[in-house]
C-alpha positions in Angstrom: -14.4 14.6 16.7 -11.9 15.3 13.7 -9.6 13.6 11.5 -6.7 12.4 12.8 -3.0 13.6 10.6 -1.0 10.5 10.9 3.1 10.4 10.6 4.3 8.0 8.8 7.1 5.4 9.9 10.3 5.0 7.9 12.1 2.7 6.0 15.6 3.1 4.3 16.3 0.5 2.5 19.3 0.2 -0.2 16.9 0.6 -2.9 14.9 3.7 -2.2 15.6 7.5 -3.3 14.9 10.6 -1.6 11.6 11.6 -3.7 9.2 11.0 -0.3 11.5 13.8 0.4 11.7 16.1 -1.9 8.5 16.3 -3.6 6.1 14.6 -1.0 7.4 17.0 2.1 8.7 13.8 4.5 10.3 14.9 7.2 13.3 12.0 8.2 16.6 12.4 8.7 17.7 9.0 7.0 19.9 9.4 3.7 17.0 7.5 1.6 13.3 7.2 2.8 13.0 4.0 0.6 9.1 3.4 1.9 7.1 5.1 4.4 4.3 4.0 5.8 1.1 6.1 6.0 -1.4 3.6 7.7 0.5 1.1 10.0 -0.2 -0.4 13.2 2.3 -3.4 12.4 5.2 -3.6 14.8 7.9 -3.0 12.1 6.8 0.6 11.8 4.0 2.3 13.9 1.8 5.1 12.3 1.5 8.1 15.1 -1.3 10.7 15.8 -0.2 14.1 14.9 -3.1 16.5 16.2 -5.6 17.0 18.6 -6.1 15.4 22.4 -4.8 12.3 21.4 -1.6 13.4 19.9 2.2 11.1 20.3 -0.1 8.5 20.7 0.1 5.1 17.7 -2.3 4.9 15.9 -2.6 1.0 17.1 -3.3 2.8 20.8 -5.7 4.9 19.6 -8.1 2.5 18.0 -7.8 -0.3 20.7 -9.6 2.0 23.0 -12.7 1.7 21.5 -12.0 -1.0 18.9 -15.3 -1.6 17.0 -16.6 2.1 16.8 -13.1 3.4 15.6 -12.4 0.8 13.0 -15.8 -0.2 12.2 -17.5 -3.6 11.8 -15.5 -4.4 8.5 -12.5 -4.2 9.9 -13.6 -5.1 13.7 -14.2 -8.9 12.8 -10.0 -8.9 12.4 -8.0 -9.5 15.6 -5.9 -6.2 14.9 -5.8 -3.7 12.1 -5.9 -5.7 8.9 -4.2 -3.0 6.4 -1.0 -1.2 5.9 -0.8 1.4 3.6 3.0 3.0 2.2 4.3 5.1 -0.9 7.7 2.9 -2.1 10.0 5.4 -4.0 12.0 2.9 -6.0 15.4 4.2 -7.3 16.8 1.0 -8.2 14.7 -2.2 -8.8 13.1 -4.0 -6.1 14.3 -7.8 -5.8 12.0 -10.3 -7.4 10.1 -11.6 -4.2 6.7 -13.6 -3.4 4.1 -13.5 -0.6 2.7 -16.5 1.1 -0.8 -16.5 1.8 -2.2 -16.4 5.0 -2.3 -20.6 5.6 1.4 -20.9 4.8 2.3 -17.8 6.6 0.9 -19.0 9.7 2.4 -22.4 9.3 6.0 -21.4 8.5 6.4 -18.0 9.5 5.0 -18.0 13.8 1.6 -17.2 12.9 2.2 -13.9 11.2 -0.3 -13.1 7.8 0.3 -13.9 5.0 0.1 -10.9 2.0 -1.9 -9.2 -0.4 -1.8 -6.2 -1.7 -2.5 -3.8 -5.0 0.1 -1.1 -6.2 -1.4 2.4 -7.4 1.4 3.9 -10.0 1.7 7.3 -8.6 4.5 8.9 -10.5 6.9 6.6 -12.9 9.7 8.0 -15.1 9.8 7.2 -19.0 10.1 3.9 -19.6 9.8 2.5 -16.2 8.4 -1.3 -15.5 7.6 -3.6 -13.2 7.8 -7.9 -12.3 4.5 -9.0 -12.5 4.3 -13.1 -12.7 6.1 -15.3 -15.6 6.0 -14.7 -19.6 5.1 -18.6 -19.7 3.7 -21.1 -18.0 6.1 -23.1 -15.9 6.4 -26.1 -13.8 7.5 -25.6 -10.0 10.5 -27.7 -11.6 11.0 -25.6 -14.0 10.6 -22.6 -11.9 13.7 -23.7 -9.6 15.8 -24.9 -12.5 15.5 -20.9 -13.8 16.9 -19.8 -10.3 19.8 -22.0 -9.9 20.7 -21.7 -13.3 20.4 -18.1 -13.2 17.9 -18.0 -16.4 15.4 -16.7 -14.2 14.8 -13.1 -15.9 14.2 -15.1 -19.0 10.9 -16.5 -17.6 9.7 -13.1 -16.0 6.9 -10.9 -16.8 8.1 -7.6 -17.8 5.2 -5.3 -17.6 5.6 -1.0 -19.0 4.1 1.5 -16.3 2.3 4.5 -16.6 0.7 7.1 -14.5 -2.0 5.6 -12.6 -2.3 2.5 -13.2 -3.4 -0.4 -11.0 -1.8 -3.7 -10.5 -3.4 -6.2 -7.6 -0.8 -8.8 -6.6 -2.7 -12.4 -4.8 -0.4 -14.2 -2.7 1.7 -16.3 -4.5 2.6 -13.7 -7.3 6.2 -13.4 -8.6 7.0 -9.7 -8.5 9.1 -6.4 -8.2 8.4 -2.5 -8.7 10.9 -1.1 -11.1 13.6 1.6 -11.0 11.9 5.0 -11.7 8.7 4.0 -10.4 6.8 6.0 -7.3 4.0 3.7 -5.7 0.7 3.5 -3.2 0.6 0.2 -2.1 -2.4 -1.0 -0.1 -1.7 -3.9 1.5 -2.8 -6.2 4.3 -1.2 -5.7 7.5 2.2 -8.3 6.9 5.8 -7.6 6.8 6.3 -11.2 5.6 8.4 -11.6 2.1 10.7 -13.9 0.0 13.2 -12.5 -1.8 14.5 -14.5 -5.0 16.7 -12.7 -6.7 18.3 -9.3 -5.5 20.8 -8.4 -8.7 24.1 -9.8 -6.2 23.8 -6.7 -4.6 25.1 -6.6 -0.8 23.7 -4.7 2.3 25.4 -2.1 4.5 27.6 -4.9 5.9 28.9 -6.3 2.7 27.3 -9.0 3.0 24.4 -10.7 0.1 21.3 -10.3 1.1 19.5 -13.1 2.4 17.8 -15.5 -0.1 14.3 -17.6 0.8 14.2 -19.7 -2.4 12.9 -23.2 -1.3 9.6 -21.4 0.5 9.5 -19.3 -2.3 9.3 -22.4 -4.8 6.6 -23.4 -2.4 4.7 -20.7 -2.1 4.7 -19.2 -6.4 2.3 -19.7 -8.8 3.6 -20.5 -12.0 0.9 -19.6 -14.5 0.5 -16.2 -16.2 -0.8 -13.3 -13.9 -3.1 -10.8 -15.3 -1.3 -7.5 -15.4 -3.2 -4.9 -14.5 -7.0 -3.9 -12.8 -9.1 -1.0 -12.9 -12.7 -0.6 -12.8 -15.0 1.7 -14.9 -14.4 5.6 -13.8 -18.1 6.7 -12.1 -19.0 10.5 -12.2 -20.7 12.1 -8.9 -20.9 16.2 -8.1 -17.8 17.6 -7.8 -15.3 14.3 -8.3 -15.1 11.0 -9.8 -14.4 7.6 -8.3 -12.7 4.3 -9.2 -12.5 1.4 -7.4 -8.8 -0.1 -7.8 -9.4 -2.7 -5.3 -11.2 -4.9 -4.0 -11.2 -7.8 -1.7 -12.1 -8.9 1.7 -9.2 -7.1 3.7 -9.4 -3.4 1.6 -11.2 -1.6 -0.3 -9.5 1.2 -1.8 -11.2 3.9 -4.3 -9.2 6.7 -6.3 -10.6 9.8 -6.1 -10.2 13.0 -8.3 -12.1 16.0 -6.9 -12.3 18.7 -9.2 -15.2 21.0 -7.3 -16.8 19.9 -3.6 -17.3 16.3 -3.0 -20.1 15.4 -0.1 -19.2 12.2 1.3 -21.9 10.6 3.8 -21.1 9.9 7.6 -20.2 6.3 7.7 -22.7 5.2 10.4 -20.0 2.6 11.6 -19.3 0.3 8.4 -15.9 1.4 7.9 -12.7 3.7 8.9 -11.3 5.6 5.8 -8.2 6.4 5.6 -7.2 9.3 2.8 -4.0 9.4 1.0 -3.3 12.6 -1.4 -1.4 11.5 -4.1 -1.4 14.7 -6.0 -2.7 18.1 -5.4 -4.2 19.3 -2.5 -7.4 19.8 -0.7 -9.6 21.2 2.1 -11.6 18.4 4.5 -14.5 20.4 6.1 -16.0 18.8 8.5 -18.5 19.3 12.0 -20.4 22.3 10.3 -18.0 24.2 8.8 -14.5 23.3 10.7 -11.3 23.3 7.9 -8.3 20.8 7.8 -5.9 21.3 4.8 -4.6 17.7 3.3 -1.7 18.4 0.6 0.4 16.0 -1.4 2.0 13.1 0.7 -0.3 14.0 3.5 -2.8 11.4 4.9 -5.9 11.2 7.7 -7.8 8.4 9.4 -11.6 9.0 9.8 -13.2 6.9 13.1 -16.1 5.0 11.3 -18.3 7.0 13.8 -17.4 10.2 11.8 -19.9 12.3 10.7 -20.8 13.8 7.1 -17.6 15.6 5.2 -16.9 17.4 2.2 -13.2 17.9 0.2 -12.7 20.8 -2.0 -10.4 21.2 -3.9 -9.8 22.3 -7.7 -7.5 19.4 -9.1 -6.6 16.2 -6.1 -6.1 12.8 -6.2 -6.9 10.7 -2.8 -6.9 7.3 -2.4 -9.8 6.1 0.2 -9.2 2.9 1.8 -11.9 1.4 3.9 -12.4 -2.1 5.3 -16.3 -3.3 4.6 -18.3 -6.2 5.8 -18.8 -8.8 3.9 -21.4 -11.4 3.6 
């Protein structure tokens, strides 16, 4: 058994830059890589093997073969693979959007999810921001008054960035990532969004983009959103951990390894899939065997993997698992 290097899928859209590129070492031949998606088994953009016996194959493939010991009994209770992971290089600002949850998703959108998800600042420039909910409390009146009367950036939550931090965006959230801003977001497995507001820009076409403002009136909560989410920094041997989020679809932990981290075998609670950020780092694994994980890379551990250390002398990883719950 080893750990499986995964491609990522693609996505150019008009916003994105060519940072995935340059310093994260993706390999596309698109003019921007505006997202690309590390962990994916959703039909918009399929994550693929990269090593090993099972090589060329989708990750999606793969783990349907032997469902419950590959994804573990977190994530088995789900129909299919419940997360998507992607780093988002934002150039230009993101349009101001919402998620349905998963009732009204279902309802309006032919039984697709609805969307959570939590965004990890990896890199932002000076000065960079993000949408994050309003800067008052508003009635869903209200709310639609500000978009047809184009006051709508008036009643937005403007939130600074930095390095590392931690937002965690609940259905129903108004919000945007920021020109200048690099970003991990863990997500549940849903390509389902409503765009508000996009700046009058126009597609490749010429054409506006498309609008969904009445199910996005539905759909937004209008009170205040807390900003940002971190939990208390734990030191172990060799690395520290954070929890960044938590809920029933993901749980993803930052990791900085500094010497050799032991991590024990997951006796079938959970895959983990490991995203370097920063850095880079050894995986050894199976008494002794060596896989190299740099910056931009990522691998899936089956949750019938054994015991495995990373060493490394400065990394960050995110670890995203999916755990039972009560």
């Amino acid at each position: 058994m080893e750990p499986l290097k995964l491609k990522p899928a693609f996505q150019n859209y008009i916003w994105g830059g060519t940072r995935l590129r340059d310093e994260f070492g993706k390999e596309s031949d698109l003019e921007r890589i505006a997202e690309s998606w590390e962990l994916s088994c959703h039909q918009d953009g399929m994550t693929v093997i990269m090593n090993g016996v099972n090589k060329g194959k989708t990750l999606k493939e793969y783990l349907e073969e032997d469902w419950t010991a590959r994804v573990g009994e977190g994530a088995a209770r789900y129909s299919s693979f419940p997360v998507l992971v992607k780093l988002i290089d934002a150039c230009q600002d993101l349009s101001l959007q919402v998620h349905p949850d998963d009732r009204y998703a279902q309802e309006h959108e032919d039984g697709q999810n609805g969307k959570i998800e939590c965004w990890y600042i990896v890199d932002c420039e000076e000065g960079a921001a993000l949408a994050c909910g309003f800067n008052r409390e508003l009635t869903k009146e209200k709310f639609h008054e500000s978009i047809t009367n184009g006051t709508l950036l008036d009643v937005v939550q403007i939130v600074p960035v930095n390095k590392g931090d931690v937002f965690f965006i609940e259905p129903g959230t108004l919000h945007a990532i920021g020109a200048g801003t690099l970003v991990a977001e863990i997500q549940q497995n849903s390509n389902v969004t409503y765009r508000i507001y996009d700046y009058d820009r126009i597609d490749k076409d010429g054409n506006p983009r498309v609008l969904n403002i009445d199910k996005a009136v539905d759909v937004t909560k209008t009170w205040l959103a807390p900003p940002r989410r971190r939990r208390p920094t734990m030191q172990f041997d060799g690395y520290s951990a954070n929890v960044i989020a938590d809920c029933q679809f993901f749980t993803t932990t930052e990791l900085h390894i500094t010497e050799e981290a032991v991590f024990p075998a997951p006796n079938g609670v959970s895959y983990t899939h490991l995203l370097c950020t920063d850095g880079d780092a050894a995986l050894i694994y199976d008494g002794g065997v060596t896989m190299p994980i740099t910056k931009g890379e990522s691998l899936f551990l089956t949750a019938d993997f054994g015991t495995y250390t990373i060493r490394s002398k400065n990394c960050t990883l995110l670890s995203t698992q999916t755990l039972p719950r009560k």
